[in-house]
C-alpha positions as CSV (number, residue, x, y, z in Angstrom):
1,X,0.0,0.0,0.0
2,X,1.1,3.2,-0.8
3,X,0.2,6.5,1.2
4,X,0.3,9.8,0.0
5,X,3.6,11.2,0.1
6,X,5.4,8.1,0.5
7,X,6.9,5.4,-1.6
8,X,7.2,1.7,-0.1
9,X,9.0,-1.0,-1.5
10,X,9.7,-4.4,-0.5
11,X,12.1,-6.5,-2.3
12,X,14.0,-10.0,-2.1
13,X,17.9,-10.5,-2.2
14,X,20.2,-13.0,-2.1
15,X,21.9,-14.3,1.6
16,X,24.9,-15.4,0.1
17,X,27.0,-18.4,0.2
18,X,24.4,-22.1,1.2
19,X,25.9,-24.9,1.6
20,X,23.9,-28.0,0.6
21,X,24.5,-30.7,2.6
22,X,22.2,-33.6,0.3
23,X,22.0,-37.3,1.4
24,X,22.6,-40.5,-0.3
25,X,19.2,-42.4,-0.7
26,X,17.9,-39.8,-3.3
27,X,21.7,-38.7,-4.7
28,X,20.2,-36.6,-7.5
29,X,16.9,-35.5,-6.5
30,X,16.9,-34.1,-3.5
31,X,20.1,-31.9,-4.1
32,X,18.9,-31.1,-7.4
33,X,16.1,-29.0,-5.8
34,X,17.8,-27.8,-3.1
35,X,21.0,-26.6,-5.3
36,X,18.4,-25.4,-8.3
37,X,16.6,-23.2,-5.4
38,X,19.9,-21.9,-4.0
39,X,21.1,-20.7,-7.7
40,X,17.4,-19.3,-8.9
41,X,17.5,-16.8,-5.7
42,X,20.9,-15.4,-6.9
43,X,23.2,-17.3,-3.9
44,X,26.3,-19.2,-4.4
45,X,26.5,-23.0,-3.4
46,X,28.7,-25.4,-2.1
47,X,27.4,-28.5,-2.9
48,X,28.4,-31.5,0.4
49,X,26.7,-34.7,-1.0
50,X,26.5,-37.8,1.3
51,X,30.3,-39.7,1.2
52,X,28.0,-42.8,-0.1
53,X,27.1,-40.7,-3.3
54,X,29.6,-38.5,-4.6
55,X,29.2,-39.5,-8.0
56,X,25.8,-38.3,-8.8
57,X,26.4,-35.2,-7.1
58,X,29.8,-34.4,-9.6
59,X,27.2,-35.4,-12.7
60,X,24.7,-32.6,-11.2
61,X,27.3,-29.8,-10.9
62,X,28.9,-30.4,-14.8
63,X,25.4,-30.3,-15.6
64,X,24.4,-26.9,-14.1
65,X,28.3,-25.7,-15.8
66,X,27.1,-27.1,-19.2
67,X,23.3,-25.3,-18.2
68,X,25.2,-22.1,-17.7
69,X,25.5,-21.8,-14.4
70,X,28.8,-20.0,-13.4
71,X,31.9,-21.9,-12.2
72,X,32.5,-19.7,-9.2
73,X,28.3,-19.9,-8.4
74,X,28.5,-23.8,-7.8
75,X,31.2,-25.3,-5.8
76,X,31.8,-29.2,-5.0
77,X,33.1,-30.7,-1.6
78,X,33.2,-34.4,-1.8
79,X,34.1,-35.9,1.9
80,X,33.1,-37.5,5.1
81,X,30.3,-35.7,7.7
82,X,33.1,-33.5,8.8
83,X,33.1,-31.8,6.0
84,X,29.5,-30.6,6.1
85,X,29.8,-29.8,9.8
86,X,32.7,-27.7,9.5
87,X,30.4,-25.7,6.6
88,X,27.5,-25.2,9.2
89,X,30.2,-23.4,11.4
90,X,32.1,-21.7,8.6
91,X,31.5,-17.7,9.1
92,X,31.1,-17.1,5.4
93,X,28.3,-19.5,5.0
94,X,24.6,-18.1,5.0
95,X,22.3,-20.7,4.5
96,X,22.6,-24.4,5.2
97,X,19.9,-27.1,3.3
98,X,20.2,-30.0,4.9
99,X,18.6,-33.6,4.4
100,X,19.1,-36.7,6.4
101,X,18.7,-37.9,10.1
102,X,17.8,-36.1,13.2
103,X,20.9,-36.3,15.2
104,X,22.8,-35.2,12.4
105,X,20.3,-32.3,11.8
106,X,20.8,-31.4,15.4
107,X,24.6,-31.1,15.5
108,X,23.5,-28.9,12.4
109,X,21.6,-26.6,14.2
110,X,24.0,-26.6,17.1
111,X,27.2,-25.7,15.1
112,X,25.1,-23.0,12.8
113,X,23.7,-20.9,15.9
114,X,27.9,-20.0,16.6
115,X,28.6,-16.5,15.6
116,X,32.6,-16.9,14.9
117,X,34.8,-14.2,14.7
118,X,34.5,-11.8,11.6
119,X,30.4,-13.4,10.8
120,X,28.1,-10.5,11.0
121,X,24.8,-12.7,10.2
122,X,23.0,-15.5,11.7
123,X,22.6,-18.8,10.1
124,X,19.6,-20.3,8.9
125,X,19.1,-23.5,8.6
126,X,16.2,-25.3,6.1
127,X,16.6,-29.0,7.6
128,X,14.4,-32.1,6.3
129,X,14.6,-34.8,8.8
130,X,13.6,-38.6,9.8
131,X,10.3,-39.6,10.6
132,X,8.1,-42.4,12.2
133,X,5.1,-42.8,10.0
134,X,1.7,-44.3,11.4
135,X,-0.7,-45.6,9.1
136,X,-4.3,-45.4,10.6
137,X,-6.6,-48.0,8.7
138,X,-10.0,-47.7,10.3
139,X,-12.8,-50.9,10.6
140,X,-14.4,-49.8,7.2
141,X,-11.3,-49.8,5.3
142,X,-10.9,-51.0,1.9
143,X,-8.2,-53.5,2.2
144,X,-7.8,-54.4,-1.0
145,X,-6.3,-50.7,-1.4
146,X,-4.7,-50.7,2.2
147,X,-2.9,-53.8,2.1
148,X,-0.6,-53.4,-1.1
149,X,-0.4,-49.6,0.0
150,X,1.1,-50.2,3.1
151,X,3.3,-53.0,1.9
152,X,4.7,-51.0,-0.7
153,X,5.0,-47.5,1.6
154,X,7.4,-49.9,4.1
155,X,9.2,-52.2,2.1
156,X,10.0,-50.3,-1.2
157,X,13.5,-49.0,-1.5
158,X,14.2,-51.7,1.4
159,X,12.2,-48.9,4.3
160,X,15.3,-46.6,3.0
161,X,12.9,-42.9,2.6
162,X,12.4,-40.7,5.9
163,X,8.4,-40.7,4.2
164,X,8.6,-45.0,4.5
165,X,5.5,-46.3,7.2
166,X,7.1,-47.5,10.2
167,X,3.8,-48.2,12.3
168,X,-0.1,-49.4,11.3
169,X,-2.5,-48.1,13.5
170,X,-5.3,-50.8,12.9
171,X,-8.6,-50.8,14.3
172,X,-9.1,-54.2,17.0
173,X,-12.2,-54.9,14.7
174,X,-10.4,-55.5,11.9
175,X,-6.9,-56.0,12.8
176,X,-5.9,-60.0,12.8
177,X,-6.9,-59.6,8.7
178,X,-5.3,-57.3,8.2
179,X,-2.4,-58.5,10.0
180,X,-2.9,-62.0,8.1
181,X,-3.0,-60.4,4.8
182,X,0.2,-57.9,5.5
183,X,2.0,-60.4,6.6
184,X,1.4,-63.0,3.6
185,X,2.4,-60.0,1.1
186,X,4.9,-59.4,2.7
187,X,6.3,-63.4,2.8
188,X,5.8,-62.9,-1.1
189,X,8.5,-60.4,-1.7
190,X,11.4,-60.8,-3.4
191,X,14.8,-59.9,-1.5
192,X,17.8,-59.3,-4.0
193,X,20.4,-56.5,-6.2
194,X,18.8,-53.6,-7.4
195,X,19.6,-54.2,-10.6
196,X,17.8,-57.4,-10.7
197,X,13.6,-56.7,-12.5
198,X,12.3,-59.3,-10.3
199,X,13.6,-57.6,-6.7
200,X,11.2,-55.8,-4.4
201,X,13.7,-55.4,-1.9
202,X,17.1,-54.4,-2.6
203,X,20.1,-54.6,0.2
204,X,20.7,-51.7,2.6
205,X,23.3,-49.0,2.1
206,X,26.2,-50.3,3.9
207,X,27.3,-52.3,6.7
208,X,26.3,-50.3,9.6
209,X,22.9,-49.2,7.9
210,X,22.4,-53.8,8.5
211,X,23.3,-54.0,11.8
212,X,21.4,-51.2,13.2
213,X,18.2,-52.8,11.4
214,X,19.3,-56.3,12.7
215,X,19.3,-54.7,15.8
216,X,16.3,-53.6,15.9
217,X,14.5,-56.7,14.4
218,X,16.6,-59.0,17.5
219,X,14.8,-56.3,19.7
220,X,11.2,-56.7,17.8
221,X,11.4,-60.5,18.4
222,X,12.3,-60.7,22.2
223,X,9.5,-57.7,22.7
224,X,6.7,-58.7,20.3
225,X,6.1,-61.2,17.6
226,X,7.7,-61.7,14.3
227,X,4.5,-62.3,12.0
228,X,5.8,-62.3,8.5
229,X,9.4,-62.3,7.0
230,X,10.5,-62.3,3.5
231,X,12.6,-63.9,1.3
232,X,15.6,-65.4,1.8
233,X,18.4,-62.7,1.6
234,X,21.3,-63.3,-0.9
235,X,24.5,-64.5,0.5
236,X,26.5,-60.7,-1.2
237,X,25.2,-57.2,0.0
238,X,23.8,-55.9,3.0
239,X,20.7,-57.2,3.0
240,X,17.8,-57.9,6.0
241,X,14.8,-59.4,4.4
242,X,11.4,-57.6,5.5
243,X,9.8,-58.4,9.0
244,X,5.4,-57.2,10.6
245,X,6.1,-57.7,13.8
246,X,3.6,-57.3,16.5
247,X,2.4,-57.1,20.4
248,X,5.6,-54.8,20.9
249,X,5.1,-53.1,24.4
250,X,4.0,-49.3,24.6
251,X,7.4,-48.5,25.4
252,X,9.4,-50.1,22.6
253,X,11.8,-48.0,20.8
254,X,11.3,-50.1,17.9
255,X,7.7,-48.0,17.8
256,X,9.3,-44.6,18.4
257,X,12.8,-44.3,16.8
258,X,13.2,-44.2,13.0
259,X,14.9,-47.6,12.0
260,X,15.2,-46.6,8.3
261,X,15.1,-49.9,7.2
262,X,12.3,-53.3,5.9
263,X,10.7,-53.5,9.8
264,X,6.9,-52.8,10.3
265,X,4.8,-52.6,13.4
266,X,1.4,-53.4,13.6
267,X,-0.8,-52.7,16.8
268,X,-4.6,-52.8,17.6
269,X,-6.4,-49.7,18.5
270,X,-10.3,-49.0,19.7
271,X,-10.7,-46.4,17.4
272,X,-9.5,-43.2,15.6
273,X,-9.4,-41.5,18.2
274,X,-6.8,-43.5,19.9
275,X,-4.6,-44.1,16.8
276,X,-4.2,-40.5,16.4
277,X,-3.7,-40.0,20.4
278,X,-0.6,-42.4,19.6
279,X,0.6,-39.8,16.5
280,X,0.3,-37.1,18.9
281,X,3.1,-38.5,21.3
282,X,6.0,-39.3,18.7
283,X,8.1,-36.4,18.7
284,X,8.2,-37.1,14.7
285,X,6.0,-35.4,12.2
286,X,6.4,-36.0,8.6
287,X,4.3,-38.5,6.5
288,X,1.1,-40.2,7.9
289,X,-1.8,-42.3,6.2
290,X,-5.4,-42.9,6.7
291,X,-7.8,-46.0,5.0
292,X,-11.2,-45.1,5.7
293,X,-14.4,-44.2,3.6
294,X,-16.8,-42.1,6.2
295,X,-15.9,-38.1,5.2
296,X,-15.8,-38.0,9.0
297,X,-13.1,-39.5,9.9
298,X,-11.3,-38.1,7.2
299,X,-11.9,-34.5,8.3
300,X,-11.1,-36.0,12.0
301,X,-7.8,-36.9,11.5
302,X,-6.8,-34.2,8.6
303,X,-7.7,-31.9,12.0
304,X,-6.1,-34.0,14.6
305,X,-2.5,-35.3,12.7
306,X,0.2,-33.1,13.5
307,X,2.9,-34.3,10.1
308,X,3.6,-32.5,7.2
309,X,1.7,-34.7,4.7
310,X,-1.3,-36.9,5.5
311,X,-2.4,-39.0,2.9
312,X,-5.7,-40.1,2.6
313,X,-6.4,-44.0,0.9
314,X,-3.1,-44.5,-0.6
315,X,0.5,-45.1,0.0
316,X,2.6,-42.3,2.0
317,X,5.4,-42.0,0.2
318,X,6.3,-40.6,-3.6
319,X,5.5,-37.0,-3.0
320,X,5.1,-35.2,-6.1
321,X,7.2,-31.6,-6.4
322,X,4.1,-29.4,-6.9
323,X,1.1,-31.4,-6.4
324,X,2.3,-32.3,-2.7
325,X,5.6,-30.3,-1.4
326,X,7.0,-32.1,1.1
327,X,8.4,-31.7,4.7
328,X,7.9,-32.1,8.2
329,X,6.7,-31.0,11.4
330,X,8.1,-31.0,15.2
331,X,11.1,-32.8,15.3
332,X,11.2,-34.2,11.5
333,X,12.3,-30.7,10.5
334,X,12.5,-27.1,9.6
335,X,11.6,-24.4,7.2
336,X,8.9,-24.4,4.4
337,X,8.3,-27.6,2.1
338,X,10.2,-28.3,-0.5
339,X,8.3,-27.7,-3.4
340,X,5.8,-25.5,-1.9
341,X,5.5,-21.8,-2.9
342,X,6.8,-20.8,0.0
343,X,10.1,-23.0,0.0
344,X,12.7,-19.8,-2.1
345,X,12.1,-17.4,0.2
346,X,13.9,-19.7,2.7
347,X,17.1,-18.6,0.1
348,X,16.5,-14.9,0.6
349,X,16.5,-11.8,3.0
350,X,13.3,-9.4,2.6
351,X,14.6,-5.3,2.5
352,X,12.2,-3.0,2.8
353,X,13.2,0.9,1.6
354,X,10.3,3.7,2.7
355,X,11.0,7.1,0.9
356,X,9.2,10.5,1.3
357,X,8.9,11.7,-1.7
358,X,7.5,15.8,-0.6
359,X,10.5,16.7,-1.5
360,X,11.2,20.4,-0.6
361,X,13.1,21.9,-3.0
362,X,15.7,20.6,-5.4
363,X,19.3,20.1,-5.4
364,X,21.3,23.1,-7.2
């Protein structure tokens, strides 16, 4: 608005320097958008891709140099995670986009609040954490469409997405069919390479990626039940073959800390309401699911969940940049979703100039 006698502008500019610090289960993708919204705001990036997938992030940067971009606008810095901390606390950074997991994130945070000598701005940080997705599937569910849904939302990709379901929230009504049917999809996949057509379930990242899920599958068996596991894994590659397990105990980490691997939990509710009482108290908010067909319930939980993206009779991961920007709530992150129209103005600073132009006189 502009009053009389007074001229009011608001404009965007660059912060600077980000540094992109991507992660390896989506080595193109996600650093791709975060890199592309970096350069489109006028900053400068250094681009810190996981030390699993260096390669794909060398491919992106000739491609921006081939695009045009300018040498000295996109920077690579191939390396271990001490590389991307010491960028968070560099003074001459701005902006740091992060993806990956939440005790990473944090150190993030932690080193990026440090004013060092010489920096005359604060940090911000855009970080897209983990998650523990719950899948609600009320008594008039469709299970034809819930079963395969939830099957492929867990297992696909070996449980390797921060979006993957972790925990079905399944009304008591219904629940032992459910269970039954999960559990015999989930005996039908097939655990092998990647490259293989056939495979539904390719091998884990590296070493320690396995033994953290192994862990956490030893600890699923003493707790609770092992109801379904797949197919025998191949004797090469980091592999654990998918596991449902479930009567865990209220208190089991394996139903509050992101696993990031094949391991689904299935317990019994008495309703909606209590499934989304047991969203409310994971610190974690990113991707959530709902199978029911009354409108109600629907509008019940779109009201009551407290993630990022709910989605409603399908699977809850493949997020589509544009139809459903992506990113999480409470502890699974910060900032505005990538691929929302609000996520660039994370890249710049708003100025504001307000000029009176009564003007008395002029200059001789």
């Amino acid at each position: 608005m502009q009053a009389p006698g007074e001229r009011n502008e608001l404009r965007y500019v660059a912060r600077g320097v980000v540094a992109v610090i991507s992660p390896w289960n989506f080595p193109l993708a996600i650093p791709c958008g975060m890199t592309a919204a970096a350069l489109a705001t006028g900053n400068a990036v250094v681009l810190k891709p996981a030390e699993q997938s260096p390669g794909c992030a060398y491919r992106l940067v000739q491609a921006l140099r081939a695009g045009g971009v300018p040498p000295e606008a996109i920077s690579l810095l191939p390396g271990e995670g001490e590389l991307g901390a010491a960028l968070a606390r560099d003074p001459g950074v701005q902006t740091v986009a992060f993806t990956g997991s939440l005790p990473v994130g944090l150190e993030i945070v932690r080193a990026a609040a440090d004013t060092g000598p010489g920096q005359l701005h604060l940090k911000r940080v855009v970080a897209e954490l983990g998650g523990k997705n719950c899948v609600i599937v009320d008594a008039d569910a469709d299970l034809d469409e819930a079963v395969p849904a939830i099957v492929s939302s867990a297992f696909v990709y070996a449980g390797q997405k921060c979006s993957a379901a972790a925990r079905v929230l399944v009304h008591e009504a219904i629940a032992e069919k459910l269970i039954e049917r999960v559990a015999g999809a989930v005996g039908l996949l097939v655990v092998g390479q990647a490259a293989e057509l056939g495979t539904d379930v390719p091998a884990l990242i590296e070493r320690s990626a396995q033994e953290r899920v192994t862990r956490y599958r030893e600890l699923a068996a003493e707790q609770g039940q092992i109801r379904a596991s797949g197919d025998r894994s191949p004797a090469r590659g980091w592999f654990c073959p998918p596991a449902v397990v479930t009567d865990l105990p209220a208190d089991s980490p394996v139903l509050r800390e992101e696993i990031f691997g094949p391991l689904l939990a299935i317990e019994q509710v008495r309703d909606v309401e209590h499934a989304c009482e047991l969203v409310d108290e994971l610190p974690f908010g990113l991707t959530g699911g709902l199978f029911a067909r009354d409108p109600a319930t629907v509008a019940y939980v779109r009201r009551c969940s407290p993630v990022g993206n709910l989605y409603v009779n399908r699977g809850i991961t493949g997020a589509m940049v544009g139809r459903q920007p992506f990113g999480g709530n409470r502890l699974s992150g910060t900032g505005s979703k990538a691929g929302g129209p609000d996520y660039l103005l994370q890249f710049v600073e708003p100025r504001v100039t307000c000029e009176n132009t009564m003007r008395h006189g002029l200059v001789a």
